[in-house]
C-alpha positions as a Markdown table, in Angstrom:
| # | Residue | x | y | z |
|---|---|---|---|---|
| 1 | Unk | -39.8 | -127.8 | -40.4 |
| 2 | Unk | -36.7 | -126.7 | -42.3 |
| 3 | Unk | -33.2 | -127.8 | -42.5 |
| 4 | Unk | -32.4 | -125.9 | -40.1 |
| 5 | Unk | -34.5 | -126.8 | -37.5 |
| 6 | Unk | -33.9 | -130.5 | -38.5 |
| 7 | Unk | -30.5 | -129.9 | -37.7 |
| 8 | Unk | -30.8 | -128.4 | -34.9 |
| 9 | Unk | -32.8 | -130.4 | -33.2 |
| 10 | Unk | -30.7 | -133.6 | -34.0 |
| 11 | Unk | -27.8 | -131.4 | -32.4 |
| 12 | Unk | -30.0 | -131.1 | -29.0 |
| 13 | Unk | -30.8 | -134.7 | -28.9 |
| 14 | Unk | -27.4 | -135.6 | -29.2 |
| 15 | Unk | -26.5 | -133.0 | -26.1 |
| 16 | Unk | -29.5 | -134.3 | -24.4 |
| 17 | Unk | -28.7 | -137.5 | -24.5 |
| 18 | Unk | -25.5 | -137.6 | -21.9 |
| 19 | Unk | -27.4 | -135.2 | -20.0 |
| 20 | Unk | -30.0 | -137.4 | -18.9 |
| 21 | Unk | -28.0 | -140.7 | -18.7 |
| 22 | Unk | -25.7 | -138.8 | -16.2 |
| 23 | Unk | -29.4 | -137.6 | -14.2 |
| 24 | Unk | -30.8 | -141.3 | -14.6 |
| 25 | Unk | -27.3 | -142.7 | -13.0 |
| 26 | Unk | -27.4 | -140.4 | -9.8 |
| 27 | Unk | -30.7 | -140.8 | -9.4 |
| 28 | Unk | -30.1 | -144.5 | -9.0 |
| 29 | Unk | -27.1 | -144.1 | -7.1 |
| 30 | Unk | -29.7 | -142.3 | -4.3 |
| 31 | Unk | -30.9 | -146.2 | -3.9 |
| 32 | Unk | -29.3 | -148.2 | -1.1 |
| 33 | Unk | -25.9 | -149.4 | -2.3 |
| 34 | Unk | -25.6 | -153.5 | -2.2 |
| 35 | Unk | -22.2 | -154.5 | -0.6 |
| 36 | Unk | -20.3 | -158.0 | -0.8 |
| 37 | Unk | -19.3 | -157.9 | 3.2 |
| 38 | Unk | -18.6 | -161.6 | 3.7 |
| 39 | Unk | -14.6 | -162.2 | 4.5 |
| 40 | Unk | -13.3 | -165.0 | 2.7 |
| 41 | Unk | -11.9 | -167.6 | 5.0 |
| 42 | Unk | -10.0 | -169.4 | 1.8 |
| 43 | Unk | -10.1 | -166.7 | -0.5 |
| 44 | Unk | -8.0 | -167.3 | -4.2 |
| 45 | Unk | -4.3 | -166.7 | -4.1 |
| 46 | Unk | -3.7 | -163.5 | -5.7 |
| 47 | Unk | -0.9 | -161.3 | -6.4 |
| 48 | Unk | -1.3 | -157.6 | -6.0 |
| 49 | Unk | 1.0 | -156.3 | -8.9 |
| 50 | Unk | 2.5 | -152.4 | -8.7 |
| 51 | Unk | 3.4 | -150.5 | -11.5 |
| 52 | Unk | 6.3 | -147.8 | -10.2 |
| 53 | Unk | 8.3 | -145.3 | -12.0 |
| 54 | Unk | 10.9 | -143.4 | -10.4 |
| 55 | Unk | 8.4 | -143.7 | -7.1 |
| 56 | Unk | 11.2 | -144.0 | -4.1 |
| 57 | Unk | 9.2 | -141.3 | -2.0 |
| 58 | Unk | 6.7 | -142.7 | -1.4 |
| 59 | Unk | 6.5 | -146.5 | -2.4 |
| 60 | Unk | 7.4 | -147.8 | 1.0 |
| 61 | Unk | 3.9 | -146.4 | 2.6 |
| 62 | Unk | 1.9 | -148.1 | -0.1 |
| 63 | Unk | 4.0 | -151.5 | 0.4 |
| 64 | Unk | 3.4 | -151.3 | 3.6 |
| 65 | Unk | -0.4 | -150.8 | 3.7 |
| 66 | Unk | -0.7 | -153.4 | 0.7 |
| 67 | Unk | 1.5 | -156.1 | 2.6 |
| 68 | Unk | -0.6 | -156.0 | 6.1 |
| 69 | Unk | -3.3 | -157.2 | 4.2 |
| 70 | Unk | -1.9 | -160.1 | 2.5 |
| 71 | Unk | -1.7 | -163.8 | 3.6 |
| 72 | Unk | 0.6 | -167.0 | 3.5 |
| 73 | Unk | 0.3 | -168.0 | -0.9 |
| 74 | Unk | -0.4 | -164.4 | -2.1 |
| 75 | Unk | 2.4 | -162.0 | -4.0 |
| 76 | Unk | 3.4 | -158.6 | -4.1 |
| 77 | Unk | 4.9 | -157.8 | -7.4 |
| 78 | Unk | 6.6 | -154.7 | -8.0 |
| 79 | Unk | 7.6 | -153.5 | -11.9 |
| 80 | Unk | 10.4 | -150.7 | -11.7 |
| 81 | Unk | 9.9 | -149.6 | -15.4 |
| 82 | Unk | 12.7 | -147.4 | -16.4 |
| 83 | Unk | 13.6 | -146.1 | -13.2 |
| 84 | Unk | 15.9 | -143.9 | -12.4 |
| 85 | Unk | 16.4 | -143.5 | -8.9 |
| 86 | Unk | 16.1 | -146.0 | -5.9 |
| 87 | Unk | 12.6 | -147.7 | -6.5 |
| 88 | Unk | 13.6 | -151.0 | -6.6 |
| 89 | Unk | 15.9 | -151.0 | -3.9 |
| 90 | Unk | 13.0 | -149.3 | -1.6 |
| 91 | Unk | 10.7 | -152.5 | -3.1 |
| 92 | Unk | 13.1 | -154.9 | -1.9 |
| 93 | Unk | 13.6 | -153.6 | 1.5 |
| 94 | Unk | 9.9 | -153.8 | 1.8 |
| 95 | Unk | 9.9 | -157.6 | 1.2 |
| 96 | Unk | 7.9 | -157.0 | -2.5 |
| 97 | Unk | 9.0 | -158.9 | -5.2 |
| 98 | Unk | 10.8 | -157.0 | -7.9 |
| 99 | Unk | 11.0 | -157.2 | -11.7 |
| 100 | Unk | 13.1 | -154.2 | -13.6 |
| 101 | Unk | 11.9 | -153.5 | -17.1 |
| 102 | Unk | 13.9 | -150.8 | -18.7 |
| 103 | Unk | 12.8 | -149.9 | -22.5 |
| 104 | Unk | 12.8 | -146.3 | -22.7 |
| 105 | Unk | 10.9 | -146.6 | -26.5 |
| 106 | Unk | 8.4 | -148.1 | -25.0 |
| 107 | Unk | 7.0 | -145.4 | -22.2 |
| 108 | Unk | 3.8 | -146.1 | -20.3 |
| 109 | Unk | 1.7 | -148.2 | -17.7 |
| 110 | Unk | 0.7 | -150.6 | -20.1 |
| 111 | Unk | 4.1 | -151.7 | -20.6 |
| 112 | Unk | 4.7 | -152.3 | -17.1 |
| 113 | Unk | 1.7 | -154.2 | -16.6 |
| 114 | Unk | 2.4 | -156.5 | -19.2 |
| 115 | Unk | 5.7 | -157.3 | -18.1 |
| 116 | Unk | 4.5 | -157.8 | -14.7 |
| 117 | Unk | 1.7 | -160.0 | -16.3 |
| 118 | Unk | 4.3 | -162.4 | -18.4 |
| 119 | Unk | 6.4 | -162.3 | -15.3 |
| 120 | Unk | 3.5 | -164.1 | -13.3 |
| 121 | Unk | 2.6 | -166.4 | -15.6 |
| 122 | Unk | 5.2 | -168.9 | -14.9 |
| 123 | Unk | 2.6 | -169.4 | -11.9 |
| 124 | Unk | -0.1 | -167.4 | -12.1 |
| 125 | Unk | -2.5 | -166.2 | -9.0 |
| 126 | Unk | -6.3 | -167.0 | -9.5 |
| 127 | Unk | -6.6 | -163.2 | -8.9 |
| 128 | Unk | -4.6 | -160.2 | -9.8 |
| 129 | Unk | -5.0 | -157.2 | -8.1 |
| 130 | Unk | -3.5 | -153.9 | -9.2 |
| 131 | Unk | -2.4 | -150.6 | -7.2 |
| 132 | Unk | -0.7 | -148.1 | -8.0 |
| 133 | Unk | 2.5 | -147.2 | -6.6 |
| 134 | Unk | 1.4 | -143.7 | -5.2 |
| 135 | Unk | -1.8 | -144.9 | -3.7 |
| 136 | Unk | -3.1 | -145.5 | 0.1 |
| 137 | Unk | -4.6 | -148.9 | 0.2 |
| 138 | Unk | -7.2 | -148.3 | 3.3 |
| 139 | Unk | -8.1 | -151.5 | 5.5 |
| 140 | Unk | -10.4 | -154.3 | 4.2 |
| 141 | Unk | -9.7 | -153.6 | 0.3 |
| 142 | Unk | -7.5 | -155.8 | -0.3 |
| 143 | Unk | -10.0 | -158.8 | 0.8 |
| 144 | Unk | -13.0 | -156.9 | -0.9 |
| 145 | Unk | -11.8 | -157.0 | -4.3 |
| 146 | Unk | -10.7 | -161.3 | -3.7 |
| 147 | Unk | -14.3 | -161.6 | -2.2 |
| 148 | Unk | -15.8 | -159.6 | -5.7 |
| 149 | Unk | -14.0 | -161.5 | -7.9 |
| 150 | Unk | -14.2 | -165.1 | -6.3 |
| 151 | Unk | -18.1 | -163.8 | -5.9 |
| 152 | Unk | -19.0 | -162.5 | -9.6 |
| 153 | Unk | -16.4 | -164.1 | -11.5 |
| 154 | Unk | -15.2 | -161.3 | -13.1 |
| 155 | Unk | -13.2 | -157.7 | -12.6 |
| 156 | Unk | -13.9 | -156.0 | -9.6 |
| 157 | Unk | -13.3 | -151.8 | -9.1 |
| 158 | Unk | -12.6 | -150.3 | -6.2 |
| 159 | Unk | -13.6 | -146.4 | -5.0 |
| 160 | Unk | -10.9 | -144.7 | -6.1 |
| 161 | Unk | -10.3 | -141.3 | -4.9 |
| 162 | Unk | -8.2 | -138.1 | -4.5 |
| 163 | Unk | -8.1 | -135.6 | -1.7 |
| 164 | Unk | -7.6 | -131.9 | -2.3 |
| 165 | Unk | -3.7 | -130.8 | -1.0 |
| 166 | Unk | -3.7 | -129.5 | 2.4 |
| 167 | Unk | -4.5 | -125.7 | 2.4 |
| 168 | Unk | -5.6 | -126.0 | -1.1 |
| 169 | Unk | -8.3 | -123.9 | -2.3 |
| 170 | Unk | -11.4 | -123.9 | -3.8 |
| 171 | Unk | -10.5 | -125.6 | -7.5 |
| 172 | Unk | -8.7 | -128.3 | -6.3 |
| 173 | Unk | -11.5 | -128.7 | -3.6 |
| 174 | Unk | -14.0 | -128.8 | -7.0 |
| 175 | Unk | -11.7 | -131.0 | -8.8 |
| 176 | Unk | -11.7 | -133.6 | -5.8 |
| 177 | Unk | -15.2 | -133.5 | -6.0 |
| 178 | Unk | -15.3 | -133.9 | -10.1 |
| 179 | Unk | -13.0 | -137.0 | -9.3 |
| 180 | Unk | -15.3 | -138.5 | -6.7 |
| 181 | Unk | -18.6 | -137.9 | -8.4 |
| 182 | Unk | -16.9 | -139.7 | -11.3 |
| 183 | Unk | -15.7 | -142.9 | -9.6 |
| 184 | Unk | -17.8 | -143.4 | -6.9 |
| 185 | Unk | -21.4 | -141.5 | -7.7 |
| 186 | Unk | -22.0 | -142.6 | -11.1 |
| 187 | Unk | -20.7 | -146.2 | -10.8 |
| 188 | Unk | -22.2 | -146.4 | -7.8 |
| 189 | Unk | -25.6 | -145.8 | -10.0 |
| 190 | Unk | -24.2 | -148.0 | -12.2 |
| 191 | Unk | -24.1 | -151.0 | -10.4 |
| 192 | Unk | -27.6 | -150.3 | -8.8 |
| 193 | Unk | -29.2 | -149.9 | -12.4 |
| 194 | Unk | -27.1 | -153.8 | -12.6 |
| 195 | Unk | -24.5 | -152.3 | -15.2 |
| 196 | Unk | -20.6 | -152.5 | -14.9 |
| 197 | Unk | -18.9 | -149.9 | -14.3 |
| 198 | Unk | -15.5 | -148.5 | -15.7 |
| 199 | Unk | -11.8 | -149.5 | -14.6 |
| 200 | Unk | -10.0 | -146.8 | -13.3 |
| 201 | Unk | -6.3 | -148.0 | -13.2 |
| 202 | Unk | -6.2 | -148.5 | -9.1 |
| 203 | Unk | -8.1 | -150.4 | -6.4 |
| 204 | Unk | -8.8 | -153.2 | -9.5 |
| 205 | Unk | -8.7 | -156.6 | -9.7 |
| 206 | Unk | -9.2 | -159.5 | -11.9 |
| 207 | Unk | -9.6 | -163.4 | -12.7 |
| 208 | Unk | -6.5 | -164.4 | -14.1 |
| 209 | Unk | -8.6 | -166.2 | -17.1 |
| 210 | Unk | -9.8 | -162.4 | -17.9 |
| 211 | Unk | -6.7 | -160.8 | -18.0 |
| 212 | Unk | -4.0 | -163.4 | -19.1 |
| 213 | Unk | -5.5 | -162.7 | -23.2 |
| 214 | Unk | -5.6 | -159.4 | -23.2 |
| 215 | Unk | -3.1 | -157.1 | -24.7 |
| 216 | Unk | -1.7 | -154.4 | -22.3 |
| 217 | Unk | 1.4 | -153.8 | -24.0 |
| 218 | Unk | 0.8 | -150.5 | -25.0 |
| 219 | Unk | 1.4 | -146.8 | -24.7 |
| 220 | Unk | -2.0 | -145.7 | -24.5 |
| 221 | Unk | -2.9 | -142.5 | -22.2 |
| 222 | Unk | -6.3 | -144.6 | -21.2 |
| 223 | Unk | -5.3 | -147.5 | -20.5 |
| 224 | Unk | -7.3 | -148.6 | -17.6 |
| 225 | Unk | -10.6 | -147.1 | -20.1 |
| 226 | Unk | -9.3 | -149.6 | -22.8 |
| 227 | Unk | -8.9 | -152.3 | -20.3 |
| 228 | Unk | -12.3 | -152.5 | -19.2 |
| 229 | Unk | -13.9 | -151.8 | -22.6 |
| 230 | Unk | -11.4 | -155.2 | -23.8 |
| 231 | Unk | -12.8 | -157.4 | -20.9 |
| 232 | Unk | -16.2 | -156.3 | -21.2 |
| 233 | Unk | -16.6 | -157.2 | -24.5 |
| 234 | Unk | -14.7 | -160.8 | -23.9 |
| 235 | Unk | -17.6 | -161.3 | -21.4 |
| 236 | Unk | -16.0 | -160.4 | -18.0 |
| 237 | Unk | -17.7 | -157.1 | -18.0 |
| 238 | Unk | -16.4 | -154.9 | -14.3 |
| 239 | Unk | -18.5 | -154.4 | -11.2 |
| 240 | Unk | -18.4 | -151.9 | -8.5 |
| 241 | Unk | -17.1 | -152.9 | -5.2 |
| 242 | Unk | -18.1 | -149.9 | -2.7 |
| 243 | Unk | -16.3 | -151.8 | 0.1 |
| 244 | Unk | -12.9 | -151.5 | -1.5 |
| 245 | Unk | -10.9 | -148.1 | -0.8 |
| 246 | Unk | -7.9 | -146.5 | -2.1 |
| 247 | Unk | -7.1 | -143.2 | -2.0 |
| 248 | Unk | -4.2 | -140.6 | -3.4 |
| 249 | Unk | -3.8 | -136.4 | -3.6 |
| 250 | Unk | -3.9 | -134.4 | -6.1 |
| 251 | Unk | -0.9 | -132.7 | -7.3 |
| 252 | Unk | 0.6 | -129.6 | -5.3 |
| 253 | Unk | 2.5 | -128.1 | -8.1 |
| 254 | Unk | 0.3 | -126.1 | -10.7 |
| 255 | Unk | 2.0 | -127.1 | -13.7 |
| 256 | Unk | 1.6 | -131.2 | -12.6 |
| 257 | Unk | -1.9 | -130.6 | -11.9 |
| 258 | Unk | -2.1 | -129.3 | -15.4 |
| 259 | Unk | -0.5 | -131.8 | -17.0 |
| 260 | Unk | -2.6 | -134.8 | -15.2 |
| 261 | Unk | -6.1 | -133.2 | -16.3 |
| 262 | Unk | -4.8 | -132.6 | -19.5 |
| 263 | Unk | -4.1 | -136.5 | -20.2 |
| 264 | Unk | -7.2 | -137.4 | -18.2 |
| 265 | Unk | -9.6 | -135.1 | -20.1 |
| 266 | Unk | -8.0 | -135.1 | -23.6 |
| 267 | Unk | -7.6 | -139.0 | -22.9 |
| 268 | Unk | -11.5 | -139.4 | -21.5 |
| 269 | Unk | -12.7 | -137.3 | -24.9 |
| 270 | Unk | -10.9 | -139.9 | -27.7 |
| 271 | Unk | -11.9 | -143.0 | -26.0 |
| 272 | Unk | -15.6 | -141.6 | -26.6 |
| 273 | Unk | -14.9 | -141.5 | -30.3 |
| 274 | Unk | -12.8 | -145.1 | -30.7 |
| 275 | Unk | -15.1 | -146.9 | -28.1 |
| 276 | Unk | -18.3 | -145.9 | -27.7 |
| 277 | Unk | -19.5 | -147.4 | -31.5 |
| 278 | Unk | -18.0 | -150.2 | -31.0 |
| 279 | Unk | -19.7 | -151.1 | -27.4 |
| 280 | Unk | -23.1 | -150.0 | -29.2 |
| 281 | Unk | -22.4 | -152.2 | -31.8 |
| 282 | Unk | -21.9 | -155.2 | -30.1 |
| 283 | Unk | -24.3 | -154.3 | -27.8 |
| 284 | Unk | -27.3 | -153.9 | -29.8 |
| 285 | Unk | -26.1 | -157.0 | -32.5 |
| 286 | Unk | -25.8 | -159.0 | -29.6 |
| 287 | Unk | -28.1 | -158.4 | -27.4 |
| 288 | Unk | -25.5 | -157.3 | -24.8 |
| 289 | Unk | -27.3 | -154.8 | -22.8 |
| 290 | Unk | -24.0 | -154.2 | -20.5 |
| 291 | Unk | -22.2 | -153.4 | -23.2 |
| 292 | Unk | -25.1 | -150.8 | -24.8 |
| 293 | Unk | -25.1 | -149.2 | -20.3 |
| 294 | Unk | -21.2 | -148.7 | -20.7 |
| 295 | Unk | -21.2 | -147.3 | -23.9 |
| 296 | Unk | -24.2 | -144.2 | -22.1 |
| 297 | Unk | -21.7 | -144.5 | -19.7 |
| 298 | Unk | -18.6 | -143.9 | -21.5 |
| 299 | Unk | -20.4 | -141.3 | -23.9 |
| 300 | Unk | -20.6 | -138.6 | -20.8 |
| 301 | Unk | -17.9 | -136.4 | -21.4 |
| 302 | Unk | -16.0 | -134.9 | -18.7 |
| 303 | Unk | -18.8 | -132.6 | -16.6 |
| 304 | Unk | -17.0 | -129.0 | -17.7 |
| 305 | Unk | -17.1 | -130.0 | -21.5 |
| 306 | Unk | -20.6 | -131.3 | -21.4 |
| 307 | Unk | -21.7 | -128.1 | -19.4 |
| 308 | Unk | -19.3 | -125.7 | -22.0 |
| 309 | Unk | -20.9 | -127.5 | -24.9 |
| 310 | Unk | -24.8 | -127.9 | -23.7 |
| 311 | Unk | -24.0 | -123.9 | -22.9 |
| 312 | Unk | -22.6 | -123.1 | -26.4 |
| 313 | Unk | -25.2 | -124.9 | -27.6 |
| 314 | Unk | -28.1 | -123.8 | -26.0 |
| 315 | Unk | -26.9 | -119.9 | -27.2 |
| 316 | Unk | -26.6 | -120.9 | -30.9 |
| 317 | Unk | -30.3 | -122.4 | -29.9 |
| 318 | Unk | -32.2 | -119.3 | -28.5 |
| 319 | Unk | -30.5 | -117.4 | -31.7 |
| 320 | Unk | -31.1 | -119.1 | -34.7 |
| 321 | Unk | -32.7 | -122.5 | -33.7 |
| 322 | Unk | -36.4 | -123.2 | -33.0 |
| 323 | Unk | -37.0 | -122.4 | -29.5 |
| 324 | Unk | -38.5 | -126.1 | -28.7 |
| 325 | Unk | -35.4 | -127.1 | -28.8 |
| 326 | Unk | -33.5 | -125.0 | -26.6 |
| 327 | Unk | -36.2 | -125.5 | -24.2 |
| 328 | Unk | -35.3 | -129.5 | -24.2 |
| 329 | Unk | -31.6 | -129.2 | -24.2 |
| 330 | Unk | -32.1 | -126.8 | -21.1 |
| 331 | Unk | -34.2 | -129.0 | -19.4 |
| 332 | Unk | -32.3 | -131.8 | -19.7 |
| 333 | Unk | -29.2 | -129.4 | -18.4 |
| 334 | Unk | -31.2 | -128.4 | -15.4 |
| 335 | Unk | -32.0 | -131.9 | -14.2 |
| 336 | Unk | -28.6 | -132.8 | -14.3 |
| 337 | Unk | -27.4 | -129.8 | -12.6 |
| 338 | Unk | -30.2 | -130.5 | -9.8 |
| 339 | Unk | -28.6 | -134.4 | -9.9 |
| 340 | Unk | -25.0 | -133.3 | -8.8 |
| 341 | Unk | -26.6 | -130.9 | -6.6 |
| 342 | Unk | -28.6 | -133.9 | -5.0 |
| 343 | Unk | -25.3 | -135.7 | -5.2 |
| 344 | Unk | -23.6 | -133.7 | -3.3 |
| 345 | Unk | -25.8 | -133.1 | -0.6 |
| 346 | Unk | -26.2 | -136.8 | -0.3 |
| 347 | Unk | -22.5 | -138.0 | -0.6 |
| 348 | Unk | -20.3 | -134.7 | -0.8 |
| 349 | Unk | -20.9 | -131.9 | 1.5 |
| 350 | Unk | -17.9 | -133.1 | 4.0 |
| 351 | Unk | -15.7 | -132.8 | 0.6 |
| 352 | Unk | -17.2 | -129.6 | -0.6 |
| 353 | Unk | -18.5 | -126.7 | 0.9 |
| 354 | Unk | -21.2 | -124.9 | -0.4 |
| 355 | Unk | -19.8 | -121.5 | -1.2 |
| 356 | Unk | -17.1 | -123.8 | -3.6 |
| 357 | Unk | -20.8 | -124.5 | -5.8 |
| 358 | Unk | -21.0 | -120.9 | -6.4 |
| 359 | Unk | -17.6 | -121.1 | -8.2 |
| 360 | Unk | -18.6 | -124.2 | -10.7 |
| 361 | Unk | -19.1 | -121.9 | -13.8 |
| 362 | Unk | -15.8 | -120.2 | -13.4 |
| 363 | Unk | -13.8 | -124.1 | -13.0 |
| 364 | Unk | -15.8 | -124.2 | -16.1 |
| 365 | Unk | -14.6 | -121.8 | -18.2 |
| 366 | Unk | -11.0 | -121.8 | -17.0 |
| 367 | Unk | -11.1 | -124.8 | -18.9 |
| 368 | Unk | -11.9 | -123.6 | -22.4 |
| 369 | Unk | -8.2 | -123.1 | -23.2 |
| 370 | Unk | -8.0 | -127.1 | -22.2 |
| 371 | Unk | -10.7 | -128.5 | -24.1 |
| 372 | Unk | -9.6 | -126.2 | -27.5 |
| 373 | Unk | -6.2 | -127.4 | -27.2 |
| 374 | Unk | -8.0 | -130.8 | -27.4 |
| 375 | Unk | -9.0 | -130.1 | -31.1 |
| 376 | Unk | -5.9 | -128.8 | -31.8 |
| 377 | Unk | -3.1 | -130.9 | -30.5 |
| 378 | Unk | -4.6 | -133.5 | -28.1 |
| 379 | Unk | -2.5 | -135.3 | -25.8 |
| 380 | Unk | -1.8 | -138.9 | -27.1 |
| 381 | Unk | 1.7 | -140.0 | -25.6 |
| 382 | Unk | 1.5 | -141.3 | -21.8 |
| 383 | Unk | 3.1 | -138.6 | -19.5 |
| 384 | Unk | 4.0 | -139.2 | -15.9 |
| 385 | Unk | 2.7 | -136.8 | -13.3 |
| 386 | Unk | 5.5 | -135.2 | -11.4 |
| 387 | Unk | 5.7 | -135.9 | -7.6 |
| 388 | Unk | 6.2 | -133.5 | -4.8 |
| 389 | Unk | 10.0 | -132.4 | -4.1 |
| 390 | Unk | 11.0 | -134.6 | -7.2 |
| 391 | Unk | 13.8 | -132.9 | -9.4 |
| 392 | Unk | 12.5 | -132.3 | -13.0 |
């Protein structure tokens, strides 16, 4: 075997590798979901904290669905963090609690959140929930994630989804789906393999004895990714709570739908880099096999890279590499292609319908010029999306 080959076949393990932890996790999310279903007659006093910025529209709703839902001890806490326009006037007419941060240097949910933190911790809650200020809380969720937390001891994630606009077509119908395969398919397999799962910055809580030493004042794009990498390794490592729901839309405007995927992908694709080492690492030095799942978690890039690199690949393969190779790095491909397709027949055909499949390689490569703009200037800096009939 030359060089060459050697190469090349280290260059399809390393494709094949992602390929088949994403076709092992749907496979196990196929298995009967376990569900904490039990109300909590004296559940922990929690405050349900939400970050807002320059969120008037439509913060009332999501106060509104939040406060049904809470009872006689608990707190709703919203940070207006350098806002402009009416936010916290809206948050006190709702009956929420308000704190104003304004520090226009220091841009980014993080920020909030640790203001909203230090704020609480005069007298902190046993548990802290977190929503965001655009988001549908639907019924029951607030009282699934204080039953997974009081339950497991530890942070609790919610399903976390985004409809399509109305009238939208078929890529935002595929990107709705790429959103709910990614946070309720594969940690739903997740939790059935008895892994945790990944935060996803809404529909989260907490113990307040996780949260209260971790750093959260920061800029960083990924902030809910960092924040569940942080408590995992501190031992509180997140779970999947199926029963807890909340739900947004994607953006209408093209150019804010652009510039949300951007700092999602670009943002998804540098935590791979920074974390995934380190949660082998400690993982495999200390015997942590939670940490050693969430870093095969973590390592799947988003689905269109993974295919537009396993495809690139697989070319380069079939031309210059030995064809054993190629023949693995396809077959690994194929499964997980036959996984999503099982996926969606089992959890997604009332999101997705089937003609929208036929389009998957073309949502592929209109993302090419996304993912090279990721070697070439990635995003870094935290960018809010815009909202519908806001002024620039």
């Amino acid at each position: 075997m030359t060089t060459l080959d050697i190469l090349a076949w280290c260059l399809a393990i390393v494709l094949m590798l992602p390929f088949a932890w994403l076709t092992l996790e749907v496979v196990a999310a196929l298995l009967p979901m376990r569900r904490l279903a039990e109300a909590l007659d004296q559940r922990p006093r929690m405050a349900v904290l939400v970050p807002a910025h320059n969120e008037e529209a439509g913060l009332a709703a999501t106060l509104q669905g939040i406060s049904s839902h809470l009872r006689s001890g608990d707190r709703l806490l919203v940070i207006a963090d350098n806002c402009a326009d009416l936010t916290a006037e809206v948050a006190r007419t709702e009956g929420a609690e308000v704190v104003e941060r304004t520090d226009p240097n220091h841009r980014g949910k993080g920020y909030a959140l640790d203001f909203g933190i230090r704020h609480l911790a005069a007298d902190p809650p046993h548990v802290v929930v977190i929503v965001d200020a655009d988001t549908e809380v639907k019924a029951w969720t607030i009282d699934a994630l204080a039953a997974g937390v009081a339950h497991y001891g530890r942070p609790v994630q919610g399903v976390n989804l985004l409809d399509p606009p109305p009238g939208s077509g078929p890529a935002a119908r595929i990107s709705a789906f790429a959103f709910f395969f990614k946070n309720y398919v594969r940690p739903r397999g997740m939790d059935r393999l008895g892994l945790p799962c990944l935060l996803y910055g809404t529909g989260m809580a907490m113990p307040w004895q996780a949260l209260e030493k971790i750093d959260l004042a920061h800029g960083d794009i990924t902030e809910d990714i960092r924040l569940g990498v942080e408590l995992a390794i501190r031992g509180f490592p997140p779970t999947f709570a199926p029963d807890a729901h909340v739900k947004g839309t994607l953006p209408t405007q093209t150019q804010a739908a652009g510039t949300q995927r951007r700092r999602w992908e670009h943002g998804h694709l540098s935590t791979i880099g920074r974390y995934v080492p380190r949660l082998l690492l400690r993982g495999l030095f200390g015997f942590r096999f939670d940490l050693i799942g969430l870093a095969l978690h973590l390592g799947v890039p988003p689905l269109a890279f993974l295919f537009l690199i396993g495809s690139i690949v697989a070319v380069v393969l079939v031309i210059s590499g030995p064809i054993l190779a190629f023949a693995a790095l396809t077959a690994a491909m194929a499964c997980a292609v036959l996984a999503i397709l099982v996926s969606w027949y089992r959890f997604g055909r009332d999101r997705l319908p089937a003609a929208d499949l036929l389009l998957f390689p073309y949502y592929v490569l209109k993302k090419l010029p996304l993912y090279l703009g990721f070697f070439v200037r990635p995003q870094r800096e935290w960018v809010r999306t815009d909202r519908p009939g806001e002024a620039p």
